[in-house]
Biopython code that builds the backbone (N, CA, C, O; Angstrom):
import numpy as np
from Bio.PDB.StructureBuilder import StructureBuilder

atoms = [
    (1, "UNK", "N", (122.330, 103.778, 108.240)),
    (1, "UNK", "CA", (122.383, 104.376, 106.920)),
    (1, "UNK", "C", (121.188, 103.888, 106.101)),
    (1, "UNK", "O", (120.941, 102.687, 106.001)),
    (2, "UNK", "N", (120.366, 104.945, 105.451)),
    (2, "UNK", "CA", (119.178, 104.854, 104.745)),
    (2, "UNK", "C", (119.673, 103.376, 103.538)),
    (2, "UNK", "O", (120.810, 103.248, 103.084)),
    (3, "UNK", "N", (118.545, 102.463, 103.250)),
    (3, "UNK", "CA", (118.985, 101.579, 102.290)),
    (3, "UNK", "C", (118.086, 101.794, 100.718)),
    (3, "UNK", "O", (116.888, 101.650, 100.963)),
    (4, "UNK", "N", (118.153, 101.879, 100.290)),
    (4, "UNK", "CA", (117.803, 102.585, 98.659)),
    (4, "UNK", "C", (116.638, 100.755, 98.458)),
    (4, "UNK", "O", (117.033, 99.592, 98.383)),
    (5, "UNK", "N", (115.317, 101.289, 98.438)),
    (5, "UNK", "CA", (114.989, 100.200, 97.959)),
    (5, "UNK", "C", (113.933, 100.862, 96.136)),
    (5, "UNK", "O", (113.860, 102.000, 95.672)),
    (6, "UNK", "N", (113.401, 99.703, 95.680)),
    (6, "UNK", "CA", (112.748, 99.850, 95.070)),
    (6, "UNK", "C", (111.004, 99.415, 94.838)),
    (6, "UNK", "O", (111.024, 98.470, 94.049)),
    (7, "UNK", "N", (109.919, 99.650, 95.117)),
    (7, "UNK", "CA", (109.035, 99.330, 95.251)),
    (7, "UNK", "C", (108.059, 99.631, 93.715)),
    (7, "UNK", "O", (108.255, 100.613, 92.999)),
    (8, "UNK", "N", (107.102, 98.652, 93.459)),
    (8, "UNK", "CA", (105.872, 99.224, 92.328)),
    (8, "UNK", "C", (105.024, 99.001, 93.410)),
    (8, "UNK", "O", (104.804, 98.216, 94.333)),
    (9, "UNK", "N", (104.397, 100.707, 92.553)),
    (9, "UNK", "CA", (102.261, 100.894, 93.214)),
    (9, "UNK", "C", (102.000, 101.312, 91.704)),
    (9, "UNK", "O", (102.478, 102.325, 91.193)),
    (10, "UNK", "N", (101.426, 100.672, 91.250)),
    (10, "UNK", "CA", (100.132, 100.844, 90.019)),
    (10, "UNK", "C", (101.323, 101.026, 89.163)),
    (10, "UNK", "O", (101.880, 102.115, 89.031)),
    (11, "UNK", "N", (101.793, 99.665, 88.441)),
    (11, "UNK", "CA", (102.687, 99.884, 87.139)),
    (11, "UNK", "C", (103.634, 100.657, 87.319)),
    (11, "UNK", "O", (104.261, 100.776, 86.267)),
    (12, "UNK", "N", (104.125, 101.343, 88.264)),
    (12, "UNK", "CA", (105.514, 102.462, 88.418)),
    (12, "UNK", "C", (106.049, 102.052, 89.442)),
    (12, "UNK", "O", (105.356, 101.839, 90.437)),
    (13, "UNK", "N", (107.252, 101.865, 89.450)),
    (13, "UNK", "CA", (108.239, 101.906, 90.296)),
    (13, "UNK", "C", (108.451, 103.173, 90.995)),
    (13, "UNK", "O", (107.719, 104.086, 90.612)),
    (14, "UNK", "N", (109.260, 103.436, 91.907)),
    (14, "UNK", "CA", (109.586, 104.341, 92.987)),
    (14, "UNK", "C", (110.641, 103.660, 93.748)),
    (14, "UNK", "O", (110.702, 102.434, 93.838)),
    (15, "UNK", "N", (111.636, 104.633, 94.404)),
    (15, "UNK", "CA", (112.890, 103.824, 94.584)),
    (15, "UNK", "C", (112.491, 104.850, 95.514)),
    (15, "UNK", "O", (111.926, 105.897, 95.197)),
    (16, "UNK", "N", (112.901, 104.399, 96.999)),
    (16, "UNK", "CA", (112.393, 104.746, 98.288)),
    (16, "UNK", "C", (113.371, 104.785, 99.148)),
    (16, "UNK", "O", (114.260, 104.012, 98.791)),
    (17, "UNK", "N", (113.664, 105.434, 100.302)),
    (17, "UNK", "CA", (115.000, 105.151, 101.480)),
    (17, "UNK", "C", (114.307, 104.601, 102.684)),
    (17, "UNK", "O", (113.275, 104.942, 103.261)),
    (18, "UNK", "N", (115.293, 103.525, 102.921)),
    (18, "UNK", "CA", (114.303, 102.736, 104.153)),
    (18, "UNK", "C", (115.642, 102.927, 105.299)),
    (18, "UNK", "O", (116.560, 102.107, 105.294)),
    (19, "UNK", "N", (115.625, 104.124, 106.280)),
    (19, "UNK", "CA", (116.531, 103.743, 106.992)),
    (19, "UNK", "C", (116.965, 102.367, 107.545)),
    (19, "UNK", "O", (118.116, 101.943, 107.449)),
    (20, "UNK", "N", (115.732, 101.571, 108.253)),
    (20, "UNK", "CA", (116.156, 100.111, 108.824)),
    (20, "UNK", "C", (115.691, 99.127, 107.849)),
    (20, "UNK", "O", (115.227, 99.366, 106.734)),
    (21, "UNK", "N", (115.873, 97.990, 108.404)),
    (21, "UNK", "CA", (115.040, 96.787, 107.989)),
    (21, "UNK", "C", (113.960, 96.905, 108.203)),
    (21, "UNK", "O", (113.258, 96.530, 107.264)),
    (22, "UNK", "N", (113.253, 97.397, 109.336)),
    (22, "UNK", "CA", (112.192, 97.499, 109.875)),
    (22, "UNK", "C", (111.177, 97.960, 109.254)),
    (22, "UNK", "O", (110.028, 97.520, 109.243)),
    (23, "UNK", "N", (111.792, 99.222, 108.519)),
    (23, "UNK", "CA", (111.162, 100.278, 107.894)),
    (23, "UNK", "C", (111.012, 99.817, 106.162)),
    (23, "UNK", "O", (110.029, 100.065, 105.464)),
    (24, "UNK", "N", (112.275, 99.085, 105.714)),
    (24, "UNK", "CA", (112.007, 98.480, 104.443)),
    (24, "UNK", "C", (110.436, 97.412, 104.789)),
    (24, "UNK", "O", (109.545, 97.321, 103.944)),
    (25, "UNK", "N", (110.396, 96.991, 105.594)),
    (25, "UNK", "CA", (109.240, 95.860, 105.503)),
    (25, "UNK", "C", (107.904, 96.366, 105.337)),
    (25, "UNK", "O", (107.147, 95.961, 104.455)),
    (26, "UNK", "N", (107.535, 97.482, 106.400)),
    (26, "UNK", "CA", (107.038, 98.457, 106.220)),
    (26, "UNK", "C", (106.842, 98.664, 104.917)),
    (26, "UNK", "O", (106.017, 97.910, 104.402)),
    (27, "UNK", "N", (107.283, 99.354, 104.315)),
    (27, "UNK", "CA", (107.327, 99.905, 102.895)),
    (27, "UNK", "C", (107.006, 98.823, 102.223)),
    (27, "UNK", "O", (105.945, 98.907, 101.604)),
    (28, "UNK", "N", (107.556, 97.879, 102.151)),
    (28, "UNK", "CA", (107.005, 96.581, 101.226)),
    (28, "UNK", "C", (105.632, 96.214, 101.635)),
    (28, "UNK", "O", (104.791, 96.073, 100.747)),
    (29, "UNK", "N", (105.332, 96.057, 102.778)),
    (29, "UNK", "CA", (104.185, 96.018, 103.324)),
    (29, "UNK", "C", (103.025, 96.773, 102.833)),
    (29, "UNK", "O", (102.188, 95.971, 102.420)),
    (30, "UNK", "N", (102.689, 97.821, 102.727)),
    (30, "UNK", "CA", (102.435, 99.439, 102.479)),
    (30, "UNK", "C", (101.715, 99.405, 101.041)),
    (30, "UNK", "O", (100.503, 99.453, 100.831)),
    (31, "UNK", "N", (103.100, 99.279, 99.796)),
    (31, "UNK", "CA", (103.198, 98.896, 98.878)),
    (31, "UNK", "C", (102.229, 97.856, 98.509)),
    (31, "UNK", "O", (101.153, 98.261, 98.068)),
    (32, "UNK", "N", (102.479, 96.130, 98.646)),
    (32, "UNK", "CA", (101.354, 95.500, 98.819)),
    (32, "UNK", "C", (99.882, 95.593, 99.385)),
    (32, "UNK", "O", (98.922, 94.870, 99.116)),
    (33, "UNK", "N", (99.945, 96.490, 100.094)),
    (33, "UNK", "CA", (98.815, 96.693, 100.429)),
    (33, "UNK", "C", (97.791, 97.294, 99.361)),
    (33, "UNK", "O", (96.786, 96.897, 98.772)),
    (34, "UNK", "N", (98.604, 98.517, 99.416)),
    (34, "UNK", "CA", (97.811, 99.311, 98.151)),
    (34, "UNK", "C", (97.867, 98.752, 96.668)),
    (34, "UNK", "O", (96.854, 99.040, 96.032)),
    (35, "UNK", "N", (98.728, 98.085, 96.030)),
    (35, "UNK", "CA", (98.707, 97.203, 94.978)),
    (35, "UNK", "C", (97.403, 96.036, 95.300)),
    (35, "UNK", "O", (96.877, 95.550, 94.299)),
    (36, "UNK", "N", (97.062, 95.742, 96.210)),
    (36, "UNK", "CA", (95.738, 94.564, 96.291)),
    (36, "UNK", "C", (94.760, 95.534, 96.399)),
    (36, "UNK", "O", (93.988, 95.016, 95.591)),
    (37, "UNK", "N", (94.026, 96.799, 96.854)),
    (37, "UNK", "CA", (93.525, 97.345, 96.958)),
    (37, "UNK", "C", (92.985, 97.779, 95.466)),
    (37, "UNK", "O", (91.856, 97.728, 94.978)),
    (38, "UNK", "N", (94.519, 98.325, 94.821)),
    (38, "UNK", "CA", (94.176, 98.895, 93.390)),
    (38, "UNK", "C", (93.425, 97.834, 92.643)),
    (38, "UNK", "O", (92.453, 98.122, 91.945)),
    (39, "UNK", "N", (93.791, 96.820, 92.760)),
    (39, "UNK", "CA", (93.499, 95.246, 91.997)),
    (39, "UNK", "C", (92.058, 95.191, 92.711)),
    (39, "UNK", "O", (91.207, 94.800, 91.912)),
    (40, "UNK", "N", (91.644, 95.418, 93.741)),
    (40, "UNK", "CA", (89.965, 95.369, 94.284)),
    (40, "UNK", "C", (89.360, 96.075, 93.602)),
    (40, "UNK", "O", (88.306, 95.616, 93.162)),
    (41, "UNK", "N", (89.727, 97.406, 93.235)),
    (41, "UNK", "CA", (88.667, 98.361, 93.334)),
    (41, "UNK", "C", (89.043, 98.836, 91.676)),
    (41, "UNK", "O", (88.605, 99.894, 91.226)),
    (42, "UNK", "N", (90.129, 97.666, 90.642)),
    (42, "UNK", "CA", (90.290, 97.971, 89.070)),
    (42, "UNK", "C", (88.881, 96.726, 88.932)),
    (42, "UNK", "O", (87.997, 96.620, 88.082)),
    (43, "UNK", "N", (89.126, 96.083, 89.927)),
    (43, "UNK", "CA", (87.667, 94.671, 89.321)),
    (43, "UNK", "C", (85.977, 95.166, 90.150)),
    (43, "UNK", "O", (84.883, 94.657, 89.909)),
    (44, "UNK", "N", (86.216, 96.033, 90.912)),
    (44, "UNK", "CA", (85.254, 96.495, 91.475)),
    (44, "UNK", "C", (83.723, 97.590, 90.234)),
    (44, "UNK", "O", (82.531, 97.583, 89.928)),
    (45, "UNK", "N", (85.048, 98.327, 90.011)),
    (45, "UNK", "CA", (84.891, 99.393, 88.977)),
    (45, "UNK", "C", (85.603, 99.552, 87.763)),
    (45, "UNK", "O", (86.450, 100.425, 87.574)),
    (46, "UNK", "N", (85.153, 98.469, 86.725)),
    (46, "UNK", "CA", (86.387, 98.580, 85.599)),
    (46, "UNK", "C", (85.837, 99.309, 84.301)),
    (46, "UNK", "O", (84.695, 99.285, 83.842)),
    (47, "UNK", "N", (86.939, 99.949, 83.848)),
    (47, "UNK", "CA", (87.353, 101.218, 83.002)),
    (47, "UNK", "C", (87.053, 102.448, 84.055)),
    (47, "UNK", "O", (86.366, 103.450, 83.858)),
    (48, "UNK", "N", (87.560, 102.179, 84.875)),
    (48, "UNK", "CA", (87.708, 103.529, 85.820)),
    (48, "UNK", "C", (89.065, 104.169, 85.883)),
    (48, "UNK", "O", (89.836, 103.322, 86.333)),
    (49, "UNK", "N", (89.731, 105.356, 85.614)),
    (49, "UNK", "CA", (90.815, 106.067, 85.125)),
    (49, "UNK", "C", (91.653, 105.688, 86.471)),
    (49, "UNK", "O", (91.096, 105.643, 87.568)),
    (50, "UNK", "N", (93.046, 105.420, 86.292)),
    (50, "UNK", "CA", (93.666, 104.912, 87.912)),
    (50, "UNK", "C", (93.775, 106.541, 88.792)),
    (50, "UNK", "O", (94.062, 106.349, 89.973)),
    (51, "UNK", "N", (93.646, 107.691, 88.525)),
    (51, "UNK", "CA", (93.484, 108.569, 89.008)),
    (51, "UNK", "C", (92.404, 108.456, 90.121)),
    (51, "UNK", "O", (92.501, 109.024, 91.209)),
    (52, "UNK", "N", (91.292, 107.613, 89.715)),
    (52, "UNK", "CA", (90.306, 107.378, 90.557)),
    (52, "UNK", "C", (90.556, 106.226, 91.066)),
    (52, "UNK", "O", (90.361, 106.141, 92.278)),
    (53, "UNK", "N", (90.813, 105.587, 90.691)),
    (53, "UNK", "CA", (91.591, 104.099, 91.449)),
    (53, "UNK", "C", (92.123, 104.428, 92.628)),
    (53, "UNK", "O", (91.745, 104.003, 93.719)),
    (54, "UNK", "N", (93.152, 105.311, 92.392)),
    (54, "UNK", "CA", (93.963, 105.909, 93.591)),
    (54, "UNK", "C", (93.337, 106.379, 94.568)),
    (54, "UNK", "O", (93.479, 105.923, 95.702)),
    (55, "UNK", "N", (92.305, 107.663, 94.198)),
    (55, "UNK", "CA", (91.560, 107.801, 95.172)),
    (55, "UNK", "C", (90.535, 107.347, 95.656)),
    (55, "UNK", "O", (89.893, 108.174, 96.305)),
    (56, "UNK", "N", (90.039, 106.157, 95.588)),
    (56, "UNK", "CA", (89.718, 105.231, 96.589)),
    (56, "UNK", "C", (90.113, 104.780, 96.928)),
    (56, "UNK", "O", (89.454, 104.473, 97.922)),
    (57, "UNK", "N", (91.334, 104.087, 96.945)),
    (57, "UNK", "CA", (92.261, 103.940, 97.913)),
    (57, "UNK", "C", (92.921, 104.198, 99.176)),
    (57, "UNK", "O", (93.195, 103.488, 100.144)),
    (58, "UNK", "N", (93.209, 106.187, 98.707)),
    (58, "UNK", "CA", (93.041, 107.000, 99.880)),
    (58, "UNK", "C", (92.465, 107.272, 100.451)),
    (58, "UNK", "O", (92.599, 107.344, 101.673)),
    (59, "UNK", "N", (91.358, 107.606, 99.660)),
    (59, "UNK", "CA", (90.282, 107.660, 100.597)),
    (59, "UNK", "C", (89.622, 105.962, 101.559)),
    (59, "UNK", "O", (89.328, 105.759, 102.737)),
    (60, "UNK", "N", (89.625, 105.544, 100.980)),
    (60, "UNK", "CA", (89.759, 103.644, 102.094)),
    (60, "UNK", "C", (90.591, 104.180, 102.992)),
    (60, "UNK", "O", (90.115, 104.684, 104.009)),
    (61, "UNK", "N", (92.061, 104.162, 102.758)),
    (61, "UNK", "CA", (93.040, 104.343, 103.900)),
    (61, "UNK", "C", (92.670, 105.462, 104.797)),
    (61, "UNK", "O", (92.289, 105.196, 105.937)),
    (62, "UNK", "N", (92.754, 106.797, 104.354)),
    (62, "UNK", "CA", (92.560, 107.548, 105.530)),
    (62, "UNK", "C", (91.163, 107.234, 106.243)),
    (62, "UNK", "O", (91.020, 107.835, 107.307)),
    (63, "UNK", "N", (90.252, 106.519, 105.910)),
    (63, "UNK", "CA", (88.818, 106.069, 107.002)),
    (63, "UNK", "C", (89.662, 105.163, 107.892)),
    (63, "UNK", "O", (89.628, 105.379, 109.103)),
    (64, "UNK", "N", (90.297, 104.327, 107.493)),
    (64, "UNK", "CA", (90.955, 102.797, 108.275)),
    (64, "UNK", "C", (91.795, 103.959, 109.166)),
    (64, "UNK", "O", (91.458, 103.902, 110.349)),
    (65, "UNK", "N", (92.745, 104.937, 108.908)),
    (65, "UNK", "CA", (93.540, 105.311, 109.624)),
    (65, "UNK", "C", (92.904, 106.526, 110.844)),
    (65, "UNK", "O", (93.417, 106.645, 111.957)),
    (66, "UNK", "N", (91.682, 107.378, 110.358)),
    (66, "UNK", "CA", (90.852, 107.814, 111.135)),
    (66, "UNK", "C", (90.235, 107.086, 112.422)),
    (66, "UNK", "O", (90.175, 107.497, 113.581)),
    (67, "UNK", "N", (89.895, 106.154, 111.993)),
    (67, "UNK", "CA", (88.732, 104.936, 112.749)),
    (67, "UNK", "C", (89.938, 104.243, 113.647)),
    (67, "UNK", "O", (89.629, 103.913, 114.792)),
    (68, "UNK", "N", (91.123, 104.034, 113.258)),
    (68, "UNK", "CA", (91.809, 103.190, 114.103)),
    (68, "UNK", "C", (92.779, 104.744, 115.118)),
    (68, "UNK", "O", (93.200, 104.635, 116.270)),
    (69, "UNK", "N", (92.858, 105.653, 114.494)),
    (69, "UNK", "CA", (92.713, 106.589, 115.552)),
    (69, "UNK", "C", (91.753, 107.351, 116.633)),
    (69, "UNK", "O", (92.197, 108.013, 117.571)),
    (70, "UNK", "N", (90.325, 107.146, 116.345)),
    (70, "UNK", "CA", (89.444, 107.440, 117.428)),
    (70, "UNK", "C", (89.435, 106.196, 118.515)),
    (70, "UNK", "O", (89.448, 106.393, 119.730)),
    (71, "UNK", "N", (89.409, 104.754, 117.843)),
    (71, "UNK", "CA", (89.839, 103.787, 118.526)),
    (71, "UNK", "C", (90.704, 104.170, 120.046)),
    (71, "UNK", "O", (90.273, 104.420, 121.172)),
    (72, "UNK", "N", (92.356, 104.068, 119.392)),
    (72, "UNK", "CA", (93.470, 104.464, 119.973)),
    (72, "UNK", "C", (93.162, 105.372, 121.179)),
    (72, "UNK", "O", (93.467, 105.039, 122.325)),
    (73, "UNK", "N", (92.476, 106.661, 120.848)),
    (73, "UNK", "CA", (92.163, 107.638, 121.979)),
    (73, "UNK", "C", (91.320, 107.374, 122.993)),
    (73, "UNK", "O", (91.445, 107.808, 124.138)),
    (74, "UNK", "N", (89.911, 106.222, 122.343)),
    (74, "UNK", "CA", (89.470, 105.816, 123.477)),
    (74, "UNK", "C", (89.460, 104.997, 124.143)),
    (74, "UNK", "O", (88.658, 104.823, 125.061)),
    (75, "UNK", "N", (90.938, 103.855, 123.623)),
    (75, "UNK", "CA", (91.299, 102.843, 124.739)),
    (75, "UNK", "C", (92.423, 103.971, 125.388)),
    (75, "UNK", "O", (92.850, 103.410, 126.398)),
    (76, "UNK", "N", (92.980, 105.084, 125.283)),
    (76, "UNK", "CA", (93.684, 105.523, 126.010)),
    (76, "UNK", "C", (93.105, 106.388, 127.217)),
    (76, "UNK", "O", (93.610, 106.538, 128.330)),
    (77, "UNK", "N", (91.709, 107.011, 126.632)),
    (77, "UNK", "CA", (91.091, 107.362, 127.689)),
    (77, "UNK", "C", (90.446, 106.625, 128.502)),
    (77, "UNK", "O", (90.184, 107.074, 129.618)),
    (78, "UNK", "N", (89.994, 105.169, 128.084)),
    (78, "UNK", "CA", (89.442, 104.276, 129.032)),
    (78, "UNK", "C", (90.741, 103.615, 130.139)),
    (78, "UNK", "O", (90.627, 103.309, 131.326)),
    (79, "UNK", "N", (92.038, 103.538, 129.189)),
    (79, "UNK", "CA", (93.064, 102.912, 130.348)),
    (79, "UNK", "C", (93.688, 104.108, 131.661)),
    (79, "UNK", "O", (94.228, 103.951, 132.755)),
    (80, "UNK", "N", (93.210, 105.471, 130.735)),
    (80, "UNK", "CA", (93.846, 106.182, 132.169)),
    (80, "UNK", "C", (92.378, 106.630, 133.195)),
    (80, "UNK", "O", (92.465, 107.290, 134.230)),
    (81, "UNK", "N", (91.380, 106.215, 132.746)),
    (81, "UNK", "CA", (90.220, 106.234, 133.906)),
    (81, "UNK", "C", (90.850, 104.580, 134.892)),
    (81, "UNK", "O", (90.929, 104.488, 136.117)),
    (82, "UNK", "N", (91.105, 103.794, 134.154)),
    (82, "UNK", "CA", (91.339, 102.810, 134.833)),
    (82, "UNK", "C", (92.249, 102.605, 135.705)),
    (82, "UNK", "O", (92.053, 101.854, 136.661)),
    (83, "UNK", "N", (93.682, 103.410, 135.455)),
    (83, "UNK", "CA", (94.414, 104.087, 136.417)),
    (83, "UNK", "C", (94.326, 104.883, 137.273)),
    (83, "UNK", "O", (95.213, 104.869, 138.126)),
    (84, "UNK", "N", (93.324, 105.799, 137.374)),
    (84, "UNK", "CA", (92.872, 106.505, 138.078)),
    (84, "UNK", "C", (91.923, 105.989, 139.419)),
    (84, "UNK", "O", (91.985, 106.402, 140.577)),
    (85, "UNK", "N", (91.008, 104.916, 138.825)),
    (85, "UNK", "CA", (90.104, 104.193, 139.547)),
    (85, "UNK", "C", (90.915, 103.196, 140.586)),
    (85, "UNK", "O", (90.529, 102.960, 141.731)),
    (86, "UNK", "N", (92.355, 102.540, 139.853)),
    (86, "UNK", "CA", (93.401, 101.681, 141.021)),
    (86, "UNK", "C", (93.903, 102.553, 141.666)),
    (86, "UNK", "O", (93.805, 102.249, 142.855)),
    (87, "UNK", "N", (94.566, 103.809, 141.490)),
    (87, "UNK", "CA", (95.230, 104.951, 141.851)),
    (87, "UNK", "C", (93.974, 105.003, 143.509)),
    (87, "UNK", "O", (94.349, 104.653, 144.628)),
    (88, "UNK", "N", (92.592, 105.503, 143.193)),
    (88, "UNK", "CA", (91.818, 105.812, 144.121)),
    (88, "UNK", "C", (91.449, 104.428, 145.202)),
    (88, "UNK", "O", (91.183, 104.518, 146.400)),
    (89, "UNK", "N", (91.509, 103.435, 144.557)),
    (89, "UNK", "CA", (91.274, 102.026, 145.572)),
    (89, "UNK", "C", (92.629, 102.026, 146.768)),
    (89, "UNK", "O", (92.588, 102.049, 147.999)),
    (90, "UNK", "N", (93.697, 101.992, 145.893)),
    (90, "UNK", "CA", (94.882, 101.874, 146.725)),
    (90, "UNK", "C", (95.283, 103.158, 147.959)),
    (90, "UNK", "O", (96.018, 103.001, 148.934)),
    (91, "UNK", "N", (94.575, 104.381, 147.571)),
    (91, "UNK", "CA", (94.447, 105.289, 148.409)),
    (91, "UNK", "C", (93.375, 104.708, 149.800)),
    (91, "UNK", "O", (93.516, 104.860, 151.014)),
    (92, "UNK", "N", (92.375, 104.058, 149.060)),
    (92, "UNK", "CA", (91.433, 104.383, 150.156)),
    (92, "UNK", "C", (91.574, 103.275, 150.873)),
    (92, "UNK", "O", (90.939, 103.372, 151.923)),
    (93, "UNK", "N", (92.318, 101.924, 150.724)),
    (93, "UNK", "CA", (93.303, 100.680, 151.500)),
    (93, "UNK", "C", (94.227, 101.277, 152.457)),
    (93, "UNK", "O", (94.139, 100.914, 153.630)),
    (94, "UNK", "N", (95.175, 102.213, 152.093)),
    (94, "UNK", "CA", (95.900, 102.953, 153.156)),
    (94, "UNK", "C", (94.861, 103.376, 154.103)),
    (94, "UNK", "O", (94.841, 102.594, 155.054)),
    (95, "UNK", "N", (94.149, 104.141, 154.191)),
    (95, "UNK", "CA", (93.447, 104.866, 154.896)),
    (95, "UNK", "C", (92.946, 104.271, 155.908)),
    (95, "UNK", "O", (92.224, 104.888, 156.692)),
]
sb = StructureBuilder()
sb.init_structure("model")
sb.init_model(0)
sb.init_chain("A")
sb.init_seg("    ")
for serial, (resi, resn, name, xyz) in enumerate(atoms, 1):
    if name == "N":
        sb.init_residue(resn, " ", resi, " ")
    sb.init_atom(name, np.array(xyz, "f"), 0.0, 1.0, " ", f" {name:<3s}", serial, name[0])
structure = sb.get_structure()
């Protein structure tokens, strides 16, 4: 059963459903994240409207989440060449 939490990002609260524990930490996690971020980039660039605050933020995150997805694909394409390459050794041992 979803657990009703409450989290602040930039002075506002938001009351959130965290099905697990797992997922509350997550969210707290998440939360902090982007609250230190906002706090980087309010001392980075100050009197900057949090509208823009925000979006550097997102925009930060979706590069981190881009980049750690081209990552992902090419340790997945390097581990199934690598399967492929034991796959072909162990063939050519039978033989």
């Amino acid at each position: 059963m979803d657990q009703k939490i409450k989290i602040r990002i930039a002075e506002r609260d938001y009351v959130m459903n965290a099905p697990t524990p797992k997922d509350e930490e997550r969210i707290r996690l998440a939360a902090n994240v982007i609250n230190r971020k906002i706090s980087g980039y309010n001392t980075k660039f100050p009197g900057r409207s949090m509208v823009d605050i925000l979006a550097f933020v997102a925009l930060n995150e979706s590069i981190s989440s881009i980049t750690l997805s081209e990552k992902l694909n090419m340790a997945m394409e390097e581990a199934t060449g690598l399967h492929r390459d034991i796959e072909n050794y162990i063939e050519n041992i039978e033989k």
